[in-house]
C-alpha positions as CSV (number, residue, x, y, z in Angstrom):
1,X,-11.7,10.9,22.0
2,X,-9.4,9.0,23.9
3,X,-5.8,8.1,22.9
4,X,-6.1,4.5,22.4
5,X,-3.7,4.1,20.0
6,X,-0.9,1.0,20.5
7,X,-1.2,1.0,24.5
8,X,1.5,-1.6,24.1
9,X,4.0,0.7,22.2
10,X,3.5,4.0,24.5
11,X,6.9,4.6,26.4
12,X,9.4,2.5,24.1
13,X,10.4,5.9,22.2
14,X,9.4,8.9,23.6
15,X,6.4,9.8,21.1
16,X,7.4,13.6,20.4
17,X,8.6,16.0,17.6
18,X,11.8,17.0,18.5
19,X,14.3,18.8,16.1
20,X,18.0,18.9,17.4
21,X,19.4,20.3,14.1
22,X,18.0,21.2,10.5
23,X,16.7,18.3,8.2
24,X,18.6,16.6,7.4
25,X,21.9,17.2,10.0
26,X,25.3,16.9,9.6
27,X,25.7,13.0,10.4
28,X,22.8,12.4,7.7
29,X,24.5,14.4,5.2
30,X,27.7,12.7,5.5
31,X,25.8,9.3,5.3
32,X,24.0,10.7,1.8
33,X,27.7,11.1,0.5
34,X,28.7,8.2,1.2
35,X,25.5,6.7,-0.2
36,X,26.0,8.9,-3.4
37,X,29.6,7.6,-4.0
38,X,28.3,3.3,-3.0
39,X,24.7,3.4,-4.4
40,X,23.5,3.1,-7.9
41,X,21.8,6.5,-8.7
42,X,18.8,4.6,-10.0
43,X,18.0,4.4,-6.1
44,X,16.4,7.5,-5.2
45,X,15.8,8.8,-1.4
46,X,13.0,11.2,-1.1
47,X,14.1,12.8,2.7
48,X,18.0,11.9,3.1
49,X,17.3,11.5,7.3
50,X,19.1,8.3,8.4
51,X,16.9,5.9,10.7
52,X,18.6,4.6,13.6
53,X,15.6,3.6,15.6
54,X,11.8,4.2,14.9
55,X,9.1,3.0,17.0
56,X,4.9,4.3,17.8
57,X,4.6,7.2,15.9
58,X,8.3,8.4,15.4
59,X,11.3,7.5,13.4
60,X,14.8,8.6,15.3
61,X,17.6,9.7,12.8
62,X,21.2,9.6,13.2
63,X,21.3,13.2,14.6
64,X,19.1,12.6,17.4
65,X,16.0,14.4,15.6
66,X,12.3,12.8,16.1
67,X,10.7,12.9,13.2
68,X,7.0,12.2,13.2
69,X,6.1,9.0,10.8
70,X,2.9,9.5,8.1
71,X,4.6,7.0,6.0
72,X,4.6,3.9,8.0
73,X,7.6,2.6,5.2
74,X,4.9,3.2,2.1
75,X,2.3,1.3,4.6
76,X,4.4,-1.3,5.6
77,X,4.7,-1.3,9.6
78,X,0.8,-0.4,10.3
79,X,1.6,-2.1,13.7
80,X,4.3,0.1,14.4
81,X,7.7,0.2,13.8
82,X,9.9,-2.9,15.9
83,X,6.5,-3.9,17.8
84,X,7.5,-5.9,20.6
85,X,5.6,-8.5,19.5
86,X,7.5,-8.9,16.2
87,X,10.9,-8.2,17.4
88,X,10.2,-11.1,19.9
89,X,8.8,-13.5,17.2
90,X,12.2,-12.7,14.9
91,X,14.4,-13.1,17.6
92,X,13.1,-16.3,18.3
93,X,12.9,-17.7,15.1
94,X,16.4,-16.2,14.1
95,X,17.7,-18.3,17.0
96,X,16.2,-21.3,15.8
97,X,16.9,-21.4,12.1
98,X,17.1,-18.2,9.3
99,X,16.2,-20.4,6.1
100,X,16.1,-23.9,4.9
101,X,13.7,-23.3,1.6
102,X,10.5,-24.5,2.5
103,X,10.6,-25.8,-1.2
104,X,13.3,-28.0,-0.2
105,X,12.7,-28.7,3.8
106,X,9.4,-27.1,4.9
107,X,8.5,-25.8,8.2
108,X,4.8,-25.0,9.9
109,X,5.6,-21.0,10.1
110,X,4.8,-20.8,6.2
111,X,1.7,-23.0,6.7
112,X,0.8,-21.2,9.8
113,X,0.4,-17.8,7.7
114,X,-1.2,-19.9,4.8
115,X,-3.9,-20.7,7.1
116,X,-4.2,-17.1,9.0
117,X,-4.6,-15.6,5.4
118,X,-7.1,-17.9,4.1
119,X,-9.1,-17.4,7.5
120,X,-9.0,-13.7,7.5
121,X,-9.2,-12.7,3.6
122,X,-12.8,-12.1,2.1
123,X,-15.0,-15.0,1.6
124,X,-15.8,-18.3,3.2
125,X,-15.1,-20.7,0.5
126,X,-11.9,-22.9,0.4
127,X,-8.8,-21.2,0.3
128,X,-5.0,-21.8,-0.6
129,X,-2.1,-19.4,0.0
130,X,1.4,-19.2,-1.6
131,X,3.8,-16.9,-0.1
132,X,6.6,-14.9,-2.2
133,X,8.9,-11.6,-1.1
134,X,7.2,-9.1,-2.4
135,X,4.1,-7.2,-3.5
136,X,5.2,-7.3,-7.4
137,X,6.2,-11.4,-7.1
138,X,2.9,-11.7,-5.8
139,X,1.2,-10.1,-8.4
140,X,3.6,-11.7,-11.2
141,X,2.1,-15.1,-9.6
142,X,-1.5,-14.4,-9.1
143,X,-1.0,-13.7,-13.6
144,X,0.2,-16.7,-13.5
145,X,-2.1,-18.8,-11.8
146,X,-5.0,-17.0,-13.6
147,X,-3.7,-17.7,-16.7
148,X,-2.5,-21.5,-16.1
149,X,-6.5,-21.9,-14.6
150,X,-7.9,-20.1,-17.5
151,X,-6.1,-21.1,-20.4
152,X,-6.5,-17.7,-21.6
153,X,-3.5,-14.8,-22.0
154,X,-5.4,-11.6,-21.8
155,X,-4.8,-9.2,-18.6
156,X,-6.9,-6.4,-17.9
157,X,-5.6,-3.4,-15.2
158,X,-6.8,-0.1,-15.1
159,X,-5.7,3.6,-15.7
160,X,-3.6,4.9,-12.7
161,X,-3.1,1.1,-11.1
162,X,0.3,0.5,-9.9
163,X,1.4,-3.0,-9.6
164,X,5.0,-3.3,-9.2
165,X,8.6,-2.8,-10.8
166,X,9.8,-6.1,-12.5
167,X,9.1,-6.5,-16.2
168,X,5.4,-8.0,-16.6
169,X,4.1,-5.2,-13.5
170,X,6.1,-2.4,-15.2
171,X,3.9,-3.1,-18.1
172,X,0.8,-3.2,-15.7
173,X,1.7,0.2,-14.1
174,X,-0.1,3.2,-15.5
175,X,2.8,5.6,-14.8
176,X,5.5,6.2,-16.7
177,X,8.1,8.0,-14.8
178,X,9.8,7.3,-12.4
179,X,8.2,3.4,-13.0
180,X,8.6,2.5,-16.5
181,X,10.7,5.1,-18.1
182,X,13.5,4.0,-20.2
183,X,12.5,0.1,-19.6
184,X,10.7,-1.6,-22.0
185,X,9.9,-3.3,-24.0
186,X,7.5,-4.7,-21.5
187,X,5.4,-7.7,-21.4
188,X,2.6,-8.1,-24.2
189,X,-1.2,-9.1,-23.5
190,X,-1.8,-6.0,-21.0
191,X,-4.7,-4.2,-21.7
192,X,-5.7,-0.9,-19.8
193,X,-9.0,0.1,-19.3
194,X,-10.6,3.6,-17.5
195,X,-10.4,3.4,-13.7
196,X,-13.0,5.2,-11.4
197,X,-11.9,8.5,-10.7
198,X,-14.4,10.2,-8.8
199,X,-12.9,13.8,-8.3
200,X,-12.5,13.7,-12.5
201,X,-15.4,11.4,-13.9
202,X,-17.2,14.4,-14.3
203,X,-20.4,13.6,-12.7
204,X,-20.3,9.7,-14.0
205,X,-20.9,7.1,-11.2
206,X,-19.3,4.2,-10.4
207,X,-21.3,1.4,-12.5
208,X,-21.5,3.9,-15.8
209,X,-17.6,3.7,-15.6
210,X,-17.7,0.1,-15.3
211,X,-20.0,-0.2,-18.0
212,X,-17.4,1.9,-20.3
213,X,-14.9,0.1,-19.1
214,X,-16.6,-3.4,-19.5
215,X,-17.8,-2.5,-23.3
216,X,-13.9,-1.6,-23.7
217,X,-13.3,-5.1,-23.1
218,X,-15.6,-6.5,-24.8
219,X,-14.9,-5.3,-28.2
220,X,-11.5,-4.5,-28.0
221,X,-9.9,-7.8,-26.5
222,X,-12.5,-10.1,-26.3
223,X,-14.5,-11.0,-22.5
224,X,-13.3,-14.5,-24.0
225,X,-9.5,-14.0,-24.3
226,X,-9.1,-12.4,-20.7
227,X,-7.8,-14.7,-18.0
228,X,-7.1,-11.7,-15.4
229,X,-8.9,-8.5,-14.2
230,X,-6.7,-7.2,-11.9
231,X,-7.7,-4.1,-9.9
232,X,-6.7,-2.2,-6.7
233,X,-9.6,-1.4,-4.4
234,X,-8.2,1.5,-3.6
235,X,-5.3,2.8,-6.3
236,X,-2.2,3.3,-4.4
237,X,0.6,4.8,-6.0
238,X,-2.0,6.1,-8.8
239,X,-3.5,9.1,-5.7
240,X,-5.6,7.0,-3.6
241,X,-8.4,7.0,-5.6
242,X,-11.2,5.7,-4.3
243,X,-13.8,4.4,-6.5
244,X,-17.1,5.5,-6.7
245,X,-19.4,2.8,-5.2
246,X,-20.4,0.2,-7.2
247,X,-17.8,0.1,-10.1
248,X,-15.1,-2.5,-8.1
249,X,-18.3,-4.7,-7.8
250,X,-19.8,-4.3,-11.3
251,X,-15.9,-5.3,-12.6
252,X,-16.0,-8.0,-10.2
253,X,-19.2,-9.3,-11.4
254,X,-18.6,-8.9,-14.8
255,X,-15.8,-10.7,-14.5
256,X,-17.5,-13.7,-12.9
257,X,-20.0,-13.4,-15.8
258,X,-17.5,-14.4,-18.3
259,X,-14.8,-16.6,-16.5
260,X,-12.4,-14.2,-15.8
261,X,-10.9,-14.4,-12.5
262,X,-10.9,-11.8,-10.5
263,X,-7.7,-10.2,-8.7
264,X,-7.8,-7.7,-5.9
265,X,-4.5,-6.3,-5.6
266,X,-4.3,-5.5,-2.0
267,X,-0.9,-4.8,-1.4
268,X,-1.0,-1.1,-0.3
269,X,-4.9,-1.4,0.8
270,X,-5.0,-4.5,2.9
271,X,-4.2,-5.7,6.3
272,X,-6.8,-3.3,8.6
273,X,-4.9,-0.2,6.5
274,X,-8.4,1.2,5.4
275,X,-10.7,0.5,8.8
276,X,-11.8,-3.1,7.1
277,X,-9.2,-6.0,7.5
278,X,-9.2,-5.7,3.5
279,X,-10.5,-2.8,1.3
280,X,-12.6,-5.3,-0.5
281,X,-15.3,-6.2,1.8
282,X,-16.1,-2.4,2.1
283,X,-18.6,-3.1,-1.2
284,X,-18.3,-6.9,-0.3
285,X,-16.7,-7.8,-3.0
286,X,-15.4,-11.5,-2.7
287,X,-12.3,-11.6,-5.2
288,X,-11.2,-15.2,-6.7
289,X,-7.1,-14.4,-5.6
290,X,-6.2,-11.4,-3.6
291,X,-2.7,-10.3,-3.4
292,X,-1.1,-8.7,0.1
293,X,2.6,-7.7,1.4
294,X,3.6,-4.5,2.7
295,X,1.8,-4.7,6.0
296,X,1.0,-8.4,6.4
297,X,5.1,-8.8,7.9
298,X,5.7,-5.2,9.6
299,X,8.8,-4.6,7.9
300,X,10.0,-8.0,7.4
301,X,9.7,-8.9,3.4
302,X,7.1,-11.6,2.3
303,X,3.9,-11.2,0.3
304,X,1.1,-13.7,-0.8
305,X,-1.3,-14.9,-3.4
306,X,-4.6,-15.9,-1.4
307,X,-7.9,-17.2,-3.5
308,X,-10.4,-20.0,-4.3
309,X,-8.4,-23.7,-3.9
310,X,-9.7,-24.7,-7.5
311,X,-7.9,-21.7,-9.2
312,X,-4.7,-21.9,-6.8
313,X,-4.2,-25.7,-7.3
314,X,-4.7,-25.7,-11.4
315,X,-1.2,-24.8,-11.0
316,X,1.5,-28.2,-11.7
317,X,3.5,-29.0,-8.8
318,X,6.6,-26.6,-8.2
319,X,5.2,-24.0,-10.5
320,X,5.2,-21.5,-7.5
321,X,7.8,-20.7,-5.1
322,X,11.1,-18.8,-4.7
323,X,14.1,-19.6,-2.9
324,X,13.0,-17.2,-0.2
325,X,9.5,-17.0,-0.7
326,X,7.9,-17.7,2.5
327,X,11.6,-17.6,4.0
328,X,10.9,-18.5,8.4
329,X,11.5,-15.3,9.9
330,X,9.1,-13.0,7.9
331,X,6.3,-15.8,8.7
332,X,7.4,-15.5,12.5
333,X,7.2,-11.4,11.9
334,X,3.8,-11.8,10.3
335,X,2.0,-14.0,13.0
336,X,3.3,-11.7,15.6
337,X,1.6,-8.6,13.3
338,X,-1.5,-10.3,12.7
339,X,-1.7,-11.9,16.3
340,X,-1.2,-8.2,17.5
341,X,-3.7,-6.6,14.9
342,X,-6.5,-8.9,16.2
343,X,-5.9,-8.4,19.7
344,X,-6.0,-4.4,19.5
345,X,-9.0,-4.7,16.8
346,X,-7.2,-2.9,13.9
347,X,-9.5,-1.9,11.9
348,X,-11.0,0.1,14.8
349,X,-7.5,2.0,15.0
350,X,-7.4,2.8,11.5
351,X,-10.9,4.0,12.1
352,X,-10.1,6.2,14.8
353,X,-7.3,7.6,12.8
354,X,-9.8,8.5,10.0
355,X,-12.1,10.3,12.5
356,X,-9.3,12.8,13.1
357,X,-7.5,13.2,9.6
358,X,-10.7,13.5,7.2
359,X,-12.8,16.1,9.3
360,X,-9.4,18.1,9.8
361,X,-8.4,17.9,6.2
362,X,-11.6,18.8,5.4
363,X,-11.4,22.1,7.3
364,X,-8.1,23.1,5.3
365,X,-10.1,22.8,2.3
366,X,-12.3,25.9,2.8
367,X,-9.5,27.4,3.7
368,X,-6.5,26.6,1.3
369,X,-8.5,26.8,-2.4
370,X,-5.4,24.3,-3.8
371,X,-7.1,21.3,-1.7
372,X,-9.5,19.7,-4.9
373,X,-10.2,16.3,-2.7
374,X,-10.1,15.2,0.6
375,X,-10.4,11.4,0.2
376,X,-9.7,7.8,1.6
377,X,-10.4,5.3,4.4
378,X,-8.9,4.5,7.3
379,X,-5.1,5.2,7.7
380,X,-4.9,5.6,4.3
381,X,-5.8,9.1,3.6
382,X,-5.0,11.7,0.6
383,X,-5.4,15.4,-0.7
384,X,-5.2,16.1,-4.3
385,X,-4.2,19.7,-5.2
386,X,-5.1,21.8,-7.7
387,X,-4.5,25.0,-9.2
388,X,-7.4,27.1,-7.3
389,X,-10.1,27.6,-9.8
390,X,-9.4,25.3,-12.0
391,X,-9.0,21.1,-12.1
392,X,-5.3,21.3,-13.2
393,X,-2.9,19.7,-11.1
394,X,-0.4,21.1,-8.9
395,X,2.6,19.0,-8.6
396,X,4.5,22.0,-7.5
397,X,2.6,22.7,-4.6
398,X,2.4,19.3,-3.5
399,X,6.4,19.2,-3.8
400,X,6.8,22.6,-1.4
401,X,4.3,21.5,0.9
402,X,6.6,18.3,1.8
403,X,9.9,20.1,1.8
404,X,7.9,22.4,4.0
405,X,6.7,19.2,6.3
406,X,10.1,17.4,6.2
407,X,12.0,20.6,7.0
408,X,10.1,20.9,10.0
409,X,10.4,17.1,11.3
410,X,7.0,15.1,9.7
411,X,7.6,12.4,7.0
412,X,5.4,12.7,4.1
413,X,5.1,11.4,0.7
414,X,3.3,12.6,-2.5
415,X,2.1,10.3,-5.1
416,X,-0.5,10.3,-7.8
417,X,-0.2,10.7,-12.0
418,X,0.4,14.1,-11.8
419,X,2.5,13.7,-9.1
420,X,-0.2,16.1,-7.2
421,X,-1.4,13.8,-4.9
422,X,-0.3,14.3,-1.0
423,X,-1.0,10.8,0.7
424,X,-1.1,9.8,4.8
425,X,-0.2,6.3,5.7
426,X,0.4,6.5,9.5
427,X,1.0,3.4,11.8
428,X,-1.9,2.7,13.1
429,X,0.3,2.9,16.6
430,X,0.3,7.1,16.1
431,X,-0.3,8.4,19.2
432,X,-3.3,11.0,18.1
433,X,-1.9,13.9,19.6
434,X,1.1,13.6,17.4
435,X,-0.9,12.9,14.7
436,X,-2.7,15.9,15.8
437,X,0.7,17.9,15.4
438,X,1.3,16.6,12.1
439,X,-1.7,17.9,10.6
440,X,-1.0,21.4,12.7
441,X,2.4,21.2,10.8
442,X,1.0,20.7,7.3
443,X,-1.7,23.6,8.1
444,X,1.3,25.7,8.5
445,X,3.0,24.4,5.3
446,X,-0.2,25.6,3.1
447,X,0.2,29.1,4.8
448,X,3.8,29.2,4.1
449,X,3.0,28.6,0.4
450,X,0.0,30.9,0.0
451,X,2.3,34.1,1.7
């Protein structure tokens, strides 16, 4: 396989591991002082390395160490990290004018994304878009849109889901700590119902959980009462878990069945992350509003509520917005990403970076005994580990195998209930011989831990 990855981006940071001093060096470690002593505790960094420039594949800290990038900023810059393209779109747009409130004096970058999102998301019906800052605004909104269409109060989510941190998605979010912890009370009318968990549903398929989930529903809140069904096609922040095929379309048609729109929270999943343009259309799934951020901006904050122009316009005038929702340089940033994401065919990218992580991970799993799963699509890949033998979770391995990886320069993150989850989100600009390296590096981690 070639290395066809972000052709535009080779060359503006040389794409190489390099580590100049241990992890994190002596300028970092002053900087995490200093951020200790100005920042509220409550604001935690996982791997104290302080960015000074990132780019392709690599992030650059303040001691001159390379650090290769299977982060991507929690999947933010799939396109790469200061793509030319979007540094050129901010700088322009910066020049001309940083904010007037399109609420108050609109401009066409806000309707120019509008109209890119309701071309490219799932379905061929007539779309609207509204655009807020960030994934948990959008998901606040899409609740309220649902319910102002619906009439009804009701909101269904499922075990594991993440949605956000502000009140109502706090009460959304499955896990308690470090989310919800300490918090509530939270918002009422959130009902949770059981997710498909593949690697756990002991044997059960995808529409037999649907069904248990559906008859959950049905006599416990009333089909009737539920404006909102609300899942993630792929659960982020709850391990990646992929569903078993044909439960996110059995919700989705139940759903339709009874009047309920249907949400497909897309902010981790979508924008070519998982090899599709959104993780929907892998079971073609057509949801009524679809929520994005993350990558649609690479880097730059907005997110969006996208769905059928009946259920987006039941809402009174001036009911949505934000003083910076939809603020002119994050729309610059995200025509520039999605302008560059169709160009380089995306979704092929992410594909490509599949091809190379899942038959690799794979191949640890005969060997390393603590690897239970090997799952996702795309660039959005996980390994849930286990105590060999046995299906409990091992959050302590999955913590010393990224100490392990950070120590020696790759950026990883775990996730997951149990906190046993270990997840890939790489910018689909990785060169694939570093990503190639990356995977040598977290083969070495799992012989480290069983010696």
């Amino acid at each position: 396989m070639t290395d066809t990855a972000a052709p535009s981006l080779q060359g503006a940071l040389p794409q190489e591991r390099r580590l100049v001093t241990e992890i994190p060096g002596p300028v970092s470690t002053a900087l995490q002082a200093r951020k200790q002593s100005a920042v509220s505790a409550g604001v935690g960094v996982m791997l104290p390395v302080y960015v000074v420039r990132a780019g392709g594949g690599v992030l650059i800290d303040a001691d001159g160490n390379s650090l290769i990038d299977l982060a991507s900023g929690i999947a933010v810059t799939t396109v790469g990290n200061a793509n030319p393209d979007v540094v050129s779109a901010v700088q322009t747009q910066v020049a001309a004018f940083t904010h007037t409130c399109f609420m108050v004096t609109p401009y066409s970058g806000y309707v120019e994304v509008c109209e890119a999102l309701n071309r490219l998301t799932p379905g061929d019906h007539e779309k609207r878009s509204a655009l807020f800052n960030s994934g948990a605004e959008a998901v606040e909104n899409a609740v309220k849109i649902a319910r102002a269409y619906t009439k009804r109060q009701a909101v269904v989510v499922l075990e594991h889901g993440y949605h956000g941190r502000t009140n109502l998605t706090m009460g959304m979010t499955a896990k308690n700590m470090p989310y919800k912890h300490s918090f509530g009370p939270f918002a009422p009318e959130i009902y949770r119902v059981p997710a498909s968990y593949p690697f756990r549903d002991r044997g059960l398929k995808g529409p037999e959980m649907a069904e248990i989930a559906t008859t959950r529903i049905d006599r416990e809140i009333g089909a009737e009462n539920v404006a909102a069904i609300i899942i993630e096609p792929i659960q982020g922040e709850g391990g990646f878990i992929v569903p078993d095929p044909g439960y996110f379309k059995a919700m989705a048609d139940f759903a339709q069945a009874h009047g309920i729109v249907f949400v497909a929270d897309e902010i981790q999943s979508g924008f070519c992350r998982t090899g599709d343009w959104f993780a929907s259309e892998y079971e073609d799934v057509v949801p009524d509003l679809i929520t994005t951020a993350k990558g649609i901006a690479d880097g730059m904050p907005l997110a969006a509520v996208t769905g059928r122009a009946e259920i987006m316009d039941a809402v009174h005038a001036g009911g949505l917005g934000g003083t910076y929702g939809g603020n002119p340089v994050a729309c610059a940033a995200a025509l520039a990403a999605i302008g560059w994401m169709e160009r380089n065919d995306a979704p092929a990218l992410a594909r490509e970076i599949e091809s190379i992580m899942i038959p690799r991970l794979k191949e640890m799993a005969v060997q390393f005994p603590a690897i239970g799963d090997v799952r996702g699509r795309g660039a959005m890949i996980a390994i849930e580990l286990i105590k060999p033998g046995t299906m409990d979770p091992d959050a302590e391995l999955a913590g010393a195998l990224s100490r392990f990886c950070h120590q020696h320069g790759v950026v990883t993150l775990t996730t997951g209930t149990h906190g046993n989850i270990f997840r890939f989100l790489p910018p689909l600009t990785m060169p694939h011989a570093l990503l190639e390296e990356a995977l040598g590096i977290l083969e070495q981690a799992f012989e480290a831990s069983a010696s």
